[in-house]
C-alpha positions as CSV (number, residue, x, y, z in Angstrom):
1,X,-24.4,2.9,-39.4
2,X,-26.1,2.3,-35.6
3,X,-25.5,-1.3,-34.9
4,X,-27.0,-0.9,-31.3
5,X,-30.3,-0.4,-30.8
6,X,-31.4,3.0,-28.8
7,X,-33.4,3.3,-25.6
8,X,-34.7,6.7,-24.2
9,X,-35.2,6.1,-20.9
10,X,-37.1,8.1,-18.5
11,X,-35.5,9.3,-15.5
12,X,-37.2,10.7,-13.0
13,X,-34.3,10.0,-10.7
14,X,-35.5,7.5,-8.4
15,X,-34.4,3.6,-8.2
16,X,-36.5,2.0,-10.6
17,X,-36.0,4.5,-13.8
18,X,-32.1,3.9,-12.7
19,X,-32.4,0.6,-12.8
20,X,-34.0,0.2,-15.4
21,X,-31.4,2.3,-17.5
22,X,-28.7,-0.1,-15.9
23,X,-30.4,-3.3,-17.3
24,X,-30.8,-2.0,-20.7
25,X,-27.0,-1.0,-20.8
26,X,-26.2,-4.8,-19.6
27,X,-28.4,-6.4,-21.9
28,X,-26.2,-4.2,-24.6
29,X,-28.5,-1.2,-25.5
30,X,-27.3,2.7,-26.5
31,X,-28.8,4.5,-23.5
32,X,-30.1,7.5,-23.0
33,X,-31.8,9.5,-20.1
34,X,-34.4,11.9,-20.4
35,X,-35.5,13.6,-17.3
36,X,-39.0,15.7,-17.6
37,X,-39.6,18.5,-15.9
38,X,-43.2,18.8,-14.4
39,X,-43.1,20.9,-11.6
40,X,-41.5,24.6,-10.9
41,X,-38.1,24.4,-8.9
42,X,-39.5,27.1,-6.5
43,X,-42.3,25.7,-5.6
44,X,-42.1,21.8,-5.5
45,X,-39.1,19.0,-4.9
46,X,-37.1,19.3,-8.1
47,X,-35.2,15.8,-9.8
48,X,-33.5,16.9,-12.0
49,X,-30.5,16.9,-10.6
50,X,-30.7,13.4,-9.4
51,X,-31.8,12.4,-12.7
52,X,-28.7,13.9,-13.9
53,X,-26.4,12.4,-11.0
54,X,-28.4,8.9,-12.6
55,X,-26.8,9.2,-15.9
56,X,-23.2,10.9,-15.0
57,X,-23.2,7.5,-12.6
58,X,-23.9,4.6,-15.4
59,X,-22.0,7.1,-18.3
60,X,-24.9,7.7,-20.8
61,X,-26.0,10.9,-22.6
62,X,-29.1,13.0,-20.9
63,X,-31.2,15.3,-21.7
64,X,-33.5,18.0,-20.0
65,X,-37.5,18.4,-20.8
66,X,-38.7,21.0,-19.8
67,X,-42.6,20.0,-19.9
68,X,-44.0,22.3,-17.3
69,X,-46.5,23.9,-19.3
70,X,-47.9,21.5,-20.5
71,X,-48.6,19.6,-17.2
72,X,-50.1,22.4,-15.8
73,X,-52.4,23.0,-18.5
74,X,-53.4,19.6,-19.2
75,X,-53.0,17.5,-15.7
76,X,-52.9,20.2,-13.1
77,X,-55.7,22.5,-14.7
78,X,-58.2,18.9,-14.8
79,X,-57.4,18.0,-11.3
80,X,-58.8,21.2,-10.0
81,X,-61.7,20.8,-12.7
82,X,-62.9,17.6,-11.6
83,X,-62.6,18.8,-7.8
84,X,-64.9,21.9,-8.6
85,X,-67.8,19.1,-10.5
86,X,-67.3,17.1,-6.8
87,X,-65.4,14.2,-8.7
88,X,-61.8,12.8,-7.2
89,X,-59.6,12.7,-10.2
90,X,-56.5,10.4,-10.8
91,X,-54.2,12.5,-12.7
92,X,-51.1,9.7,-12.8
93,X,-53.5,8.0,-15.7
94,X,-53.8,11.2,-17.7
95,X,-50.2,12.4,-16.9
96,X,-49.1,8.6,-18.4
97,X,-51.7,9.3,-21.5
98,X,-50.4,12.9,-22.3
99,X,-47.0,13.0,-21.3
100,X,-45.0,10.1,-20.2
101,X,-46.5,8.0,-23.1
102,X,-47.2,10.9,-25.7
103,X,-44.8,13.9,-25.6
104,X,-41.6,11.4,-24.3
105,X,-42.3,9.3,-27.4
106,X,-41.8,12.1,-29.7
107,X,-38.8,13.0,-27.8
108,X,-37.3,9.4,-28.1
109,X,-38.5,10.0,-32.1
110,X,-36.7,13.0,-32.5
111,X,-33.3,11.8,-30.6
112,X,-33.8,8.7,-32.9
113,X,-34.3,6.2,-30.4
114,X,-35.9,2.5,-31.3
115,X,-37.6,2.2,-28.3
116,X,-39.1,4.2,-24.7
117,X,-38.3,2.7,-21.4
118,X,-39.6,3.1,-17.9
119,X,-39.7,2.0,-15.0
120,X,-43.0,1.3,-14.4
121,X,-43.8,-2.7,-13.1
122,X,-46.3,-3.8,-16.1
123,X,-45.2,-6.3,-18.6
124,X,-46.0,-5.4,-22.7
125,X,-46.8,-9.2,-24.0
126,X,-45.5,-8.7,-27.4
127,X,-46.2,-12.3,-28.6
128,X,-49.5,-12.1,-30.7
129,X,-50.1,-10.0,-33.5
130,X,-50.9,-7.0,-31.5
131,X,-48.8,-6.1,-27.8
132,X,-51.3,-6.8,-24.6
133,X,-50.5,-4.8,-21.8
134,X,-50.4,-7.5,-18.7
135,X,-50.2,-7.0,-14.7
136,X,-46.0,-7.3,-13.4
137,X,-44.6,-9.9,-11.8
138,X,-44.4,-8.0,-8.5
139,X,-48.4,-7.8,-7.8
140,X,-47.8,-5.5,-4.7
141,X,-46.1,-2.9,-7.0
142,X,-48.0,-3.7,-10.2
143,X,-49.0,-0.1,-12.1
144,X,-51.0,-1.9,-14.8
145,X,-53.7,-0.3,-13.5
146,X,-52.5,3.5,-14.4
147,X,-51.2,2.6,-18.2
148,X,-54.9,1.3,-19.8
149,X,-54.9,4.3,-22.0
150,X,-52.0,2.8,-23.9
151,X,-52.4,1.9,-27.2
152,X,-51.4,-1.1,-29.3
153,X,-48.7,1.9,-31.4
154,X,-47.6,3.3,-27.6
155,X,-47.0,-0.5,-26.3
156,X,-45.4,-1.7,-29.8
157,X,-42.5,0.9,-29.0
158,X,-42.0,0.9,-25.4
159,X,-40.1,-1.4,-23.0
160,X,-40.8,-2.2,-19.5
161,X,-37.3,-3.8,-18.1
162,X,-39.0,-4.2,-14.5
163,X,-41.6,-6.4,-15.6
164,X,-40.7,-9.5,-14.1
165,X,-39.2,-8.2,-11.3
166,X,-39.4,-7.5,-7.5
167,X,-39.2,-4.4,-5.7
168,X,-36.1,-6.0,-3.6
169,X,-34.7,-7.4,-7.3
170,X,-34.6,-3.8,-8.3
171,X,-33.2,-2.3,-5.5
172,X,-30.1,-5.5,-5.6
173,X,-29.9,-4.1,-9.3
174,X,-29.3,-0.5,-7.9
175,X,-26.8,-1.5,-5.6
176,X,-24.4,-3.7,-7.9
177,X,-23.9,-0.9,-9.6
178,X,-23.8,1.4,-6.6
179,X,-26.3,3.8,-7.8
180,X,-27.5,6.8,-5.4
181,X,-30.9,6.6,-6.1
182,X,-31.1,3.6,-4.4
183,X,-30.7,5.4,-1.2
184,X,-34.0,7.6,-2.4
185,X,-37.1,7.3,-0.6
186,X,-40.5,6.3,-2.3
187,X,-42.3,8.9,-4.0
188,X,-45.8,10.1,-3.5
189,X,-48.7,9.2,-5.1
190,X,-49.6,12.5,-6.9
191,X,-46.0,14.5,-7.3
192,X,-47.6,17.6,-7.5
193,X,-49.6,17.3,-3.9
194,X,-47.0,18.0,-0.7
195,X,-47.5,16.2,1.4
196,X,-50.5,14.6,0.1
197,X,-52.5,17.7,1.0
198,X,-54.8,18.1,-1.9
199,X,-57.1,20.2,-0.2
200,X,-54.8,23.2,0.8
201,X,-53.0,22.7,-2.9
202,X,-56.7,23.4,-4.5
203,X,-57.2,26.0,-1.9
204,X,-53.9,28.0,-3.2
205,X,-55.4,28.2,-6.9
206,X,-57.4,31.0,-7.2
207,X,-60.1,28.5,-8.4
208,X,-63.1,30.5,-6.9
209,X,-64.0,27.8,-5.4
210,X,-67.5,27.2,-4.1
211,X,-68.3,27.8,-0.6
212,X,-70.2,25.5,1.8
213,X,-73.5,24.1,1.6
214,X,-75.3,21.4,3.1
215,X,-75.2,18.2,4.3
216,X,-78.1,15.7,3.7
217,X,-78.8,12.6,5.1
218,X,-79.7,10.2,2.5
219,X,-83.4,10.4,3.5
220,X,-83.3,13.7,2.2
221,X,-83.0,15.5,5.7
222,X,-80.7,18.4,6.0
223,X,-78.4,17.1,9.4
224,X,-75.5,19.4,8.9
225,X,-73.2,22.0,7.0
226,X,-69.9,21.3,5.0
227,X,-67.2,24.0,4.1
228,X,-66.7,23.0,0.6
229,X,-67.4,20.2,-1.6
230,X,-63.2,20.0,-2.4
231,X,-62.7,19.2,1.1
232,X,-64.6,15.5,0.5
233,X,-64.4,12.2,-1.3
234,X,-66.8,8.9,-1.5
235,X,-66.6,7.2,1.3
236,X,-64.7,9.6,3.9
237,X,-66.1,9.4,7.3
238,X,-63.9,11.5,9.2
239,X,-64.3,15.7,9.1
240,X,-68.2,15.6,8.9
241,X,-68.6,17.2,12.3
242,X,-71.9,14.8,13.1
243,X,-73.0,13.5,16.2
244,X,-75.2,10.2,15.0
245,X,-75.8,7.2,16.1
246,X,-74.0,5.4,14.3
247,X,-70.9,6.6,12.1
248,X,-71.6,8.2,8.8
249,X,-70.0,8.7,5.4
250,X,-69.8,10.7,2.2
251,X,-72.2,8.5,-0.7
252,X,-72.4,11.0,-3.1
253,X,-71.0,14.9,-3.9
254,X,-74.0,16.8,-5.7
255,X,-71.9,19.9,-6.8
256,X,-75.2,21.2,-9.3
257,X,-76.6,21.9,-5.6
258,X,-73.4,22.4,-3.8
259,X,-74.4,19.6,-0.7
260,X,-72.7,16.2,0.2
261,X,-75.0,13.3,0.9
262,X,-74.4,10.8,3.8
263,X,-75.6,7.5,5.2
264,X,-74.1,5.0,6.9
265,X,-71.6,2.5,5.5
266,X,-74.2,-0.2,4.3
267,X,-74.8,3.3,1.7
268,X,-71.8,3.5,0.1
269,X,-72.3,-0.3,-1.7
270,X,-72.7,-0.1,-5.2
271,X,-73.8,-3.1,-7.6
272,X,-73.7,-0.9,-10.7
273,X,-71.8,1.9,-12.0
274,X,-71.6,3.7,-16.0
275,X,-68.2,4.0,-17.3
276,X,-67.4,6.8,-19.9
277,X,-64.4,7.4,-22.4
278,X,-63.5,3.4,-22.4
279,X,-61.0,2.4,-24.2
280,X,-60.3,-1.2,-25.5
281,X,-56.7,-2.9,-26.7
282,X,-59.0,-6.3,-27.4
283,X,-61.9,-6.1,-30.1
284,X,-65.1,-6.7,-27.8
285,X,-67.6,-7.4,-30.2
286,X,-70.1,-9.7,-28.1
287,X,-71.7,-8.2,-24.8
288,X,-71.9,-8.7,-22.3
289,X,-68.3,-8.9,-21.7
290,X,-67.0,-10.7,-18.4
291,X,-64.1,-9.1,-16.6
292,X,-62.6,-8.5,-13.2
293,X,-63.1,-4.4,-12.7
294,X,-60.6,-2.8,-10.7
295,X,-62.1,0.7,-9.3
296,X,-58.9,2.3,-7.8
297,X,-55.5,1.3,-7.7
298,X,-55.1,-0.4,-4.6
299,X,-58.8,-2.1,-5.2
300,X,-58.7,-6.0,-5.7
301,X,-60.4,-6.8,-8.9
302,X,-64.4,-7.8,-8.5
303,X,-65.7,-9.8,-11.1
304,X,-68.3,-7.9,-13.0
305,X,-70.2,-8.4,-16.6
306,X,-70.1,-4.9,-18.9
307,X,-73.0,-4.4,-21.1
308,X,-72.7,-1.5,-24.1
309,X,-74.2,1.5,-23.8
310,X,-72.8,3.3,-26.8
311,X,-69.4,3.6,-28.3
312,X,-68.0,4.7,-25.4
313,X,-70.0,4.2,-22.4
314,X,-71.0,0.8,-20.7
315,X,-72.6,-0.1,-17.5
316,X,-70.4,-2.1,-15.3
317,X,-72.3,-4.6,-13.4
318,X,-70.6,-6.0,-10.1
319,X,-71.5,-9.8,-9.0
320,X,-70.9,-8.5,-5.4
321,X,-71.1,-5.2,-4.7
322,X,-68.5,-2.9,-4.0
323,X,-67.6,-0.1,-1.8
324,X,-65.9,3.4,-2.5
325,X,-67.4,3.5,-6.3
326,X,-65.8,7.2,-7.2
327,X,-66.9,8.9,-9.7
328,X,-64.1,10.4,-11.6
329,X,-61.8,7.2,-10.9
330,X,-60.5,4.9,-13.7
331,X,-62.0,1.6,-13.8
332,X,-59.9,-0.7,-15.3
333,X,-61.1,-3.8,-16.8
334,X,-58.8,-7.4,-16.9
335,X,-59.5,-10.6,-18.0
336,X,-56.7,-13.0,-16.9
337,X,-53.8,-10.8,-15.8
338,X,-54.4,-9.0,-19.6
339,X,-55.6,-5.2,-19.7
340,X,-58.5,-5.4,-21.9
341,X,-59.9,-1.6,-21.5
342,X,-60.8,0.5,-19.3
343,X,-62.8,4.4,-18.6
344,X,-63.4,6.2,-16.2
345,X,-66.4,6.0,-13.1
346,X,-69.5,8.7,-14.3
């Protein structure tokens, strides 16, 4: 009979899947690493054999994933989507929906494991009759933000070691027990993207992707010409190639009529915005709802009332108004340091 408990534990190879792996095994859990493969070996950096050096270093049992269809087709293929419909997707939210917190959990299942572990900072609040997913101890390295899509189920079976941690805890953690990865740099925001450069990545598709159009002033004067809706986001001011007299940036991506829209920065402020797909781990039953909205991950929360436009659409109303609203973002929605729902920015 198992008397221990079992943990799959994601390793991605890095310092804080390692050390969370390390903490389970002190606090006297069977562990075992599972590394996912994402990403082609030719093509982009390739971890699994750090993840592997991870587990011959603490002595557990791993495992190899190979999951690389199924990122393309469902994370990869709706980046470049969104792009093409002039929206800026976030595809670490999906990737966590689909993947990290779907098909990993049917591989902990099927290797008869109890429970999932990463190590993302977020802490599962397992107290009540139903987990709440709540912000991590370490605020500058919270990832609350990118696991709303969780459900109750998903939270009930997953573990989050980190949560009550620091960055520098982790790291300490690393190097007691004298683990490589702690010598590994941070990774990038979107793992598929070298060196962040979204546009050439998009441009290396074969997305047939349209070409340029106009620029309009948001007067509705045509003032210049762009050379590809890809190539911009809300609020970018730089690459516009406008002399004005005062400096300009991107309010709005119209990709029906292939243009950009401008104004100056006062523009880009935003009291209202629609949210569609929410989700909610709290029963909301009385609206408007009170929250603190945050818009992108390193956004700090702006207190905002939500009012019901359907099932799964509600209009997101800002006391102050904010800047960079992007549509094709996740808002996230908190009350307290709880994660209360979330959708994303129409």
């Amino acid at each position: 009979m198992k008397t221990q408990q079992r943990v799959v534990v994601a390793l991605s190879g890095g310092v804080d899947s390692a050390a969370t792996a390390a903490l389970l095994i002190e606090q006297g859990y069977e562990v075992i690493g599972v590394h996912m493969q994402l990403l082609d070996a030719d093509k982009f950096y390739y971890s699994d054999d750090a993840a592997r050096q991870v587990a011959t270093e603490l002595g557990i049992e791993f495992h190899h994933i190979d999951c690389r269809a199924q990122f393309s087709d469902q994370i990869i293929d709706n980046f470049c989507s969104e792009y093409r419909k002039g929206r800026t997707p976030n595809p670490c939210v999906l990737c966590n929906k689909q993947l990290k917190f779907g098909k990993l959990l049917q591989v902990c299942t099927d290797l008869g494991g109890d429970y999932l572990a990463t190590g993302h900072y977020a802490c599962i609040d397992k107290s009540g009759d139903s987990p709440l997913l709540r912000r991590g101890k370490d605020l500058l390295k919270d990832q609350s933000y990118f696991l709303f899509t969780l459900t109750a189920d998903q939270l009930s079976r997953v573990f989050f070691p980190l949560a009550d941690l620091t960055k520098q805890q982790v790291k300490q953690i690393a190097k007691r027990w004298n683990l490589s990865a702690r010598h590994k740099a941070e990774s990038q925001d979107i793992c598929f993207i070298p060196d962040n450069d979204y546009v050439s990545f998009l441009e290396h598709q074969n997305l047939d992707l349209p070409g340029g159009g106009d620029i309009i002033y948001v007067d509705g004067t045509t003032i210049g010409h762009h050379n590809g809706i890809h190539r911009h986001t809300i609020g970018q001011r730089r690459g516009l190639g406008i002399a004005w007299s005062e400096p300009l940036y991107v309010t709005a991506i119209d990709a029906e009529n292939n243009c950009i829209l401008v104004g100056e920065k006062s523009c880009l402020q935003v009291n209202e915005m629609i949210v569609d797909n929410v989700m909610w781990s709290r029963s909301m039953d009385n609206f408007p709802v009170r929250v603190d909205c945050r818009i992108r991950y390193r956004h700090r929360e702006a207190i905002a009332n939500i009012t019901k436009l359907s099932e799964t659409q509600v209009m997101v109303t800002f006391e102050q108004s904010q800047t960079g609203v992007t549509p094709g973002q996740a808002a996230v929605f908190y009350q307290d340091d709880c994660v209360v729902g979330g959708g994303w920015i129409k």
